[in-house]
C-alpha positions as CSV (number, residue, x, y, z in Angstrom):
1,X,-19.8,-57.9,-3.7
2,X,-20.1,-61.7,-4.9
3,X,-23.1,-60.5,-7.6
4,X,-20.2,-57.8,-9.0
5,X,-17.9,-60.9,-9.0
6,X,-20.4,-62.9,-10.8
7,X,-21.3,-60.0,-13.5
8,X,-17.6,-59.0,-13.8
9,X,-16.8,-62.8,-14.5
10,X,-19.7,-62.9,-17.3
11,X,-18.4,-59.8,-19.1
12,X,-14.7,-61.2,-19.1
13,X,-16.5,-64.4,-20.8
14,X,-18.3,-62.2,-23.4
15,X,-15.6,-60.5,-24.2
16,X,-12.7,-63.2,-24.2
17,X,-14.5,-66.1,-24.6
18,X,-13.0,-68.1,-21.3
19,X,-13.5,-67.1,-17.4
20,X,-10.8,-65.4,-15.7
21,X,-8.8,-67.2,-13.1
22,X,-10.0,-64.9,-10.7
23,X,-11.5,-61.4,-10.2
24,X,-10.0,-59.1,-7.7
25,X,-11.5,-56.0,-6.6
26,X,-8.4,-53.9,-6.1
27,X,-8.7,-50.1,-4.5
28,X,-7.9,-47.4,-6.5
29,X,-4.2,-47.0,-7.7
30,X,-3.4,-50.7,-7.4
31,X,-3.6,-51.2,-11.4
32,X,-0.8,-48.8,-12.1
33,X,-0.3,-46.6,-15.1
34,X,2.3,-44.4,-17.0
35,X,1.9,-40.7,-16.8
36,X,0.0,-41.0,-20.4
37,X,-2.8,-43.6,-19.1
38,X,-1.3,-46.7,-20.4
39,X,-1.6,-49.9,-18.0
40,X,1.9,-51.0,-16.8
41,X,1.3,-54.8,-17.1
42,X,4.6,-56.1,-15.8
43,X,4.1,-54.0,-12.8
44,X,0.8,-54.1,-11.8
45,X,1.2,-58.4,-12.3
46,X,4.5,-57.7,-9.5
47,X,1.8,-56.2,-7.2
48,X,-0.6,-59.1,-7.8
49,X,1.5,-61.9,-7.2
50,X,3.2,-60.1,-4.0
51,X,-0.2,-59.8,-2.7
52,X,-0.8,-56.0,-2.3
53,X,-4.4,-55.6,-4.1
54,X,-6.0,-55.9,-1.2
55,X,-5.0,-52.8,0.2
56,X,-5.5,-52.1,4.2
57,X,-8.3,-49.5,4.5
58,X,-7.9,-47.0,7.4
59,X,-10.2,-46.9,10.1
60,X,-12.6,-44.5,11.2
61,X,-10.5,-42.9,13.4
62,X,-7.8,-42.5,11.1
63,X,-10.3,-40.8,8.4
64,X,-12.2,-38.8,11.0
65,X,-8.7,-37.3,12.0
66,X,-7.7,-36.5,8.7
67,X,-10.8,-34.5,8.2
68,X,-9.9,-32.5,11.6
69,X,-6.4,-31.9,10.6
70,X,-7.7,-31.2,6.9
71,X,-9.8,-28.5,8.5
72,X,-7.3,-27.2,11.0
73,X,-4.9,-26.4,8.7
74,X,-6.5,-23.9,7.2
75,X,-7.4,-22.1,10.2
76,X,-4.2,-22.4,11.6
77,X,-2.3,-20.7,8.7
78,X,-5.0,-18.0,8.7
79,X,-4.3,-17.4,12.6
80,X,-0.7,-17.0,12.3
81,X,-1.2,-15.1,9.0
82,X,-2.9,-12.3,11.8
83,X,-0.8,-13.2,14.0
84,X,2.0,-11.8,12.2
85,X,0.2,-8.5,11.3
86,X,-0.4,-7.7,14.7
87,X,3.1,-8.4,15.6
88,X,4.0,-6.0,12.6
89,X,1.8,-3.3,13.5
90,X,3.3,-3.6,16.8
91,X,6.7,-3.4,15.6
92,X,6.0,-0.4,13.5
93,X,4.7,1.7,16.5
94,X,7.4,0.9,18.9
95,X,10.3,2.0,15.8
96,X,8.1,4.8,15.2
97,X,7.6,6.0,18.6
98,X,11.5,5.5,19.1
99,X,12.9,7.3,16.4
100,X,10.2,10.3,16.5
101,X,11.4,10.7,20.4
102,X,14.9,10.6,19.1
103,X,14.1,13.0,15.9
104,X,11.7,15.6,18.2
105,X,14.9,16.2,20.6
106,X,17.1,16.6,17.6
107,X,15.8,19.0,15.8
108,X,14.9,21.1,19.0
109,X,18.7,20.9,19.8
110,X,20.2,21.2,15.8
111,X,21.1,24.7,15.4
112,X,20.9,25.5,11.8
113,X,17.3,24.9,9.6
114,X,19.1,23.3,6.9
115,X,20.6,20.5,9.1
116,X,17.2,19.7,10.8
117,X,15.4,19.5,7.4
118,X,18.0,17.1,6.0
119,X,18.0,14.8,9.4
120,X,14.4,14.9,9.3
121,X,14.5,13.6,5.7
122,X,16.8,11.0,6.7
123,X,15.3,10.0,9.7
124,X,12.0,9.7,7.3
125,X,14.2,7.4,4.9
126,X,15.3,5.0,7.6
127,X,12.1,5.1,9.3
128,X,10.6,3.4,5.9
129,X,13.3,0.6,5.6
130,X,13.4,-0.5,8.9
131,X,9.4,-1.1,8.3
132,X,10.0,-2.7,5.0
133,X,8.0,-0.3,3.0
134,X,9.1,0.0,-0.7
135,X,8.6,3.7,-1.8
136,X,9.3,4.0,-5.8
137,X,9.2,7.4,-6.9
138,X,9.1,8.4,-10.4
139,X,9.1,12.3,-11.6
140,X,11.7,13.9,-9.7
141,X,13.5,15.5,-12.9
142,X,10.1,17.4,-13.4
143,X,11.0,19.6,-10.1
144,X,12.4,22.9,-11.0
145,X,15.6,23.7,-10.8
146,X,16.5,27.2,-9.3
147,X,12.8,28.7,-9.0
148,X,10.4,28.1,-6.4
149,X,7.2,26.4,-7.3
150,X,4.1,24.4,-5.2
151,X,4.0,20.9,-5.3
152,X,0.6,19.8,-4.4
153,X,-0.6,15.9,-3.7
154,X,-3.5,14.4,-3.1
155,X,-3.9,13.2,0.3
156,X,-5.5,9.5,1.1
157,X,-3.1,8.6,5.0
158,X,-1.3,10.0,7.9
159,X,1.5,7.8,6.3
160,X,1.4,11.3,3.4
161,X,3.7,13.6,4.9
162,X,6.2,10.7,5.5
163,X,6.4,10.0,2.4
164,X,6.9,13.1,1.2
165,X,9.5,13.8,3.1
166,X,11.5,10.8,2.5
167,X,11.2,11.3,-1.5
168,X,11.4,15.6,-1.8
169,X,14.7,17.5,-1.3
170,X,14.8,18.8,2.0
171,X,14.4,22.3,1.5
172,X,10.8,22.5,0.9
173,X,8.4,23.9,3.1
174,X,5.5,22.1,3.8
175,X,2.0,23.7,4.8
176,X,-0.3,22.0,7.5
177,X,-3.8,23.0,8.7
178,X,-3.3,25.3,11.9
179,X,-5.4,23.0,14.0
180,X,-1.9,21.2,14.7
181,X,-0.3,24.1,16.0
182,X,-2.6,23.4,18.9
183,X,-0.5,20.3,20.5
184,X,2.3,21.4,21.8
185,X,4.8,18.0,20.3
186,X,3.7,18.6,16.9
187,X,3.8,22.7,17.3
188,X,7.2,23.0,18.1
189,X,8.2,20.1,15.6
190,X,6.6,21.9,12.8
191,X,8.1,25.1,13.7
192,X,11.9,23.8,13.8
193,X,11.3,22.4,10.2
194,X,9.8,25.5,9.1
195,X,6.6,24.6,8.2
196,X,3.8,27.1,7.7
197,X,0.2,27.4,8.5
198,X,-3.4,27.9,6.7
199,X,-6.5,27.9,8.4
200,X,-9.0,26.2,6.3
201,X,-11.7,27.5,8.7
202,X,-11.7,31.0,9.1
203,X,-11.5,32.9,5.8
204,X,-10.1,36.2,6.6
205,X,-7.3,34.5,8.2
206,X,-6.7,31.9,5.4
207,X,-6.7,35.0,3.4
208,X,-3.6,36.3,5.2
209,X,-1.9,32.9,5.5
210,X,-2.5,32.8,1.4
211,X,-0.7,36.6,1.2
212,X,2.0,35.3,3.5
213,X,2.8,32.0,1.7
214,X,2.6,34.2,-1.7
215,X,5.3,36.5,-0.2
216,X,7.8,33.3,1.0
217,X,7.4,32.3,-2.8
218,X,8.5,35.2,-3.9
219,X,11.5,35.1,-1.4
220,X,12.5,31.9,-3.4
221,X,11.1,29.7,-1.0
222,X,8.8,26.2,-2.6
223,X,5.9,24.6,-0.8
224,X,4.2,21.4,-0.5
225,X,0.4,21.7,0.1
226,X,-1.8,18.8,0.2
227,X,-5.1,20.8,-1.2
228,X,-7.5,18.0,-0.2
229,X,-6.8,19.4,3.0
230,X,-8.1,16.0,4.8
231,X,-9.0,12.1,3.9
232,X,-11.5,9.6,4.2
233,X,-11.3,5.6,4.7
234,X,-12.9,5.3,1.6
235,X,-10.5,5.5,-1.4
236,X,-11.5,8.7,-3.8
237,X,-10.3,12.0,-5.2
238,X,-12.1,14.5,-3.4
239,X,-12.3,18.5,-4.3
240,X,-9.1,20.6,-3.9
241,X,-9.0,23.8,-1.7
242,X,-8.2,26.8,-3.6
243,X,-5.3,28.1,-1.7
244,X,-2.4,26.6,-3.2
245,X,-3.1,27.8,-6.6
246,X,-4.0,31.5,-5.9
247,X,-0.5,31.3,-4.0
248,X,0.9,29.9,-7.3
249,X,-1.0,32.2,-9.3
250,X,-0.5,35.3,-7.8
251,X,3.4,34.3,-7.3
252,X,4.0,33.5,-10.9
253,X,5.3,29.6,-10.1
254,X,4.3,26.9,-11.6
255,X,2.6,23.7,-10.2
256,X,3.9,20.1,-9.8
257,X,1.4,17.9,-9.5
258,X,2.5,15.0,-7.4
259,X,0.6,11.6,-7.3
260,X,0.4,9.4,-3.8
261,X,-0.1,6.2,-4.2
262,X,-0.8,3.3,-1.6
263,X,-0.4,4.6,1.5
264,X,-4.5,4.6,2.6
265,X,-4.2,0.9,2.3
266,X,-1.2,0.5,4.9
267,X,-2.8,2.8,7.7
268,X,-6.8,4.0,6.7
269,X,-8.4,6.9,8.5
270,X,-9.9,5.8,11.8
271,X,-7.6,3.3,12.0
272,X,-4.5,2.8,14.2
273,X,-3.8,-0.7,12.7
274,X,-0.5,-0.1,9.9
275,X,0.1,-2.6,7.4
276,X,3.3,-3.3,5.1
277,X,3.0,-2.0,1.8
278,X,4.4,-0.5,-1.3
279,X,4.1,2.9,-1.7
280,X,4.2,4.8,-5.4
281,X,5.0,8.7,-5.8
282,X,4.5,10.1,-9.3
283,X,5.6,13.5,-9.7
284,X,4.1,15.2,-12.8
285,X,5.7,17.8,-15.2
286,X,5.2,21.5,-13.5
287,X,1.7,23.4,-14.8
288,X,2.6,27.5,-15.7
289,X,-0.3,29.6,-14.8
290,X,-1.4,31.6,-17.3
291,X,-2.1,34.9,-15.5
292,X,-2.6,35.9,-11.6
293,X,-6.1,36.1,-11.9
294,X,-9.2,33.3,-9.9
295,X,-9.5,32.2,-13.2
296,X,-6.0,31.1,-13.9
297,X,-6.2,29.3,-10.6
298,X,-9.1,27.4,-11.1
299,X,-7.5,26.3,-14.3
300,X,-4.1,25.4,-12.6
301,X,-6.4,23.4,-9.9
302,X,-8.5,21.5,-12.8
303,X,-5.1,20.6,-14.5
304,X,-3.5,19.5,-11.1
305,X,-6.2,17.6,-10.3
306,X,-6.3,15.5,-13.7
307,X,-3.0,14.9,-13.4
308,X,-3.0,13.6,-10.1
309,X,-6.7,11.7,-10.4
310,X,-4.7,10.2,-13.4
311,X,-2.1,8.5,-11.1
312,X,-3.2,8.0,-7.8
313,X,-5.1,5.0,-8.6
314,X,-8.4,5.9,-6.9
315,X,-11.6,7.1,-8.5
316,X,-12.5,10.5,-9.1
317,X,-15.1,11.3,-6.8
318,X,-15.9,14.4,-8.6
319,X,-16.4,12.7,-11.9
């Protein structure tokens, strides 16, 4: 310390010709500046003459628990940064538990078809804001107006038909693989809302589901089908079934292609573990098919497909 005295003292000489009165070794922000790096003088002469360039240094103790509460922080944010998603998820279960209890009896007791598929819808709406999920949908104009048609989405969460149901009109009916109609709470459900069934497994009686969702087309009647017909965790367009689009084929309607958005990253297969999110729902314009034939519903599926691989925001695991 005394040799950077000395050498301090000989440069002061060199460059000013005369010793300085003394030479203080100040800790750091003692010799104050302005905000543009000039020396403030007057100041930093106040803090000289009151005696403050010494500066106390902390002691060890001080610094060593610094450096625990430095590293602690961090740690604790992260652990109440879980904590609150588990406290979430746990919410979300218990409202959803709730109101499905409360929506199965009502629409076991509602009389009328119309009034259960518009409580359901509402139910489905309050259901999202009460778990502060934003759902933007964009598209609905493309619907048609007085003609049935097949509204087919990809399918990426059990959060899908939710969705769905809380952005659609009510009146649609919506087709689900005919494995469900083996539990009894979600068999009698689906039947109150009028939902149909295809079986994905056995082909001559996915060939009479396809003839019988044909004929409720023709009755006027529009469908949702989700053609993927299953998801994975991993994000990714995967192949359509064929089923909806011989339906729309053979029927004459045309088919809306409707992009989902979001919803894998707030509740993933395998996982029972939902997360807050924002969901997106872009409903495409409606595809014509060109003729009844296998051919014109491959070419309605390629289109549908595009479109919806367009705006789903997932990679095309096809391409």
């Amino acid at each position: 310390m005394d040799a950077l005295r000395q050498q301090i003292n000989e440069l002061a000489v060199d460059l000013l010709g005369t010793p300085p009165d003394e030479v203080v070794l100040a800790p750091p922000n003692t010799v104050l500046k302005t905000s543009s790096g000039k020396i403030r003088r007057a100041a930093s002469r106040e803090v000289y003459e009151r005696g403050d360039t010494g500066g106390a240094r902390p002691s060890v103790r001080w610094q060593l628990l610094r450096l625990a509460m430095a590293a602690a922080i961090p740690q604790l944010r992260r652990g109440m940064r879980d904590a609150g998603k588990v406290l979430y998820a746990g919410y979300a279960w218990a409202l959803f538990l709730l109101m499905a209890t409360g929506v199965w009896l009502s629409v076991i007791y509602l009389p009328n078809l119309a009034w259960r598929r518009r409580f359901v819808r509402a139910a489905a709406r309050l259901f999202l804001r009460l778990v502060g999920v934003s759902l933007m949908v964009h598209g609905l104009e493309h619907l048609p107006r007085g003609r049935p048609f097949v509204l087919v989405a990809n399918h990426a969460s059990y959060l899908d038909g939710i969705m769905l149901c809380a952005a659609l009109p009510a009146g649609l009916i919506y087709v689900v693989k005919r494995e469900a109609e083996a539990q009894f709470v979600p068999r009698v459900f689906l039947r109150r809302i009028g939902a149909e069934y295809v079986d994905r497994l056995d082909a001559q009686r996915g060939a009479e589901d396809t003839a019988r969702l044909r004929d409720a087309v023709h009755k006027g009647q529009s469908l949702v089908i989700l053609p993927e017909g299953t998801f994975d965790r991993a994000p990714g367009l995967m192949s359509f079934h064929m089923g909806a689009f011989m339906v729309a084929a053979r029927a004459g309607a045309p088919v809306v292609p409707a992009a989902i958005r979001g919803t894998r990253s707030m509740l993933r297969a395998g996982s029972w573990f939902p997360r807050r999110g924002v969901v997106g729902i872009v409903i495409d314009a409606p595809i014509k098919p060109d003729g009844a034939e296998w051919s014109a519903a491959v070419s309605l599926r390629d289109r549908a497909r595009r479109d919806i691989a367009h705006h789903c925001g997932e990679p095309d695991l096809l391409a």
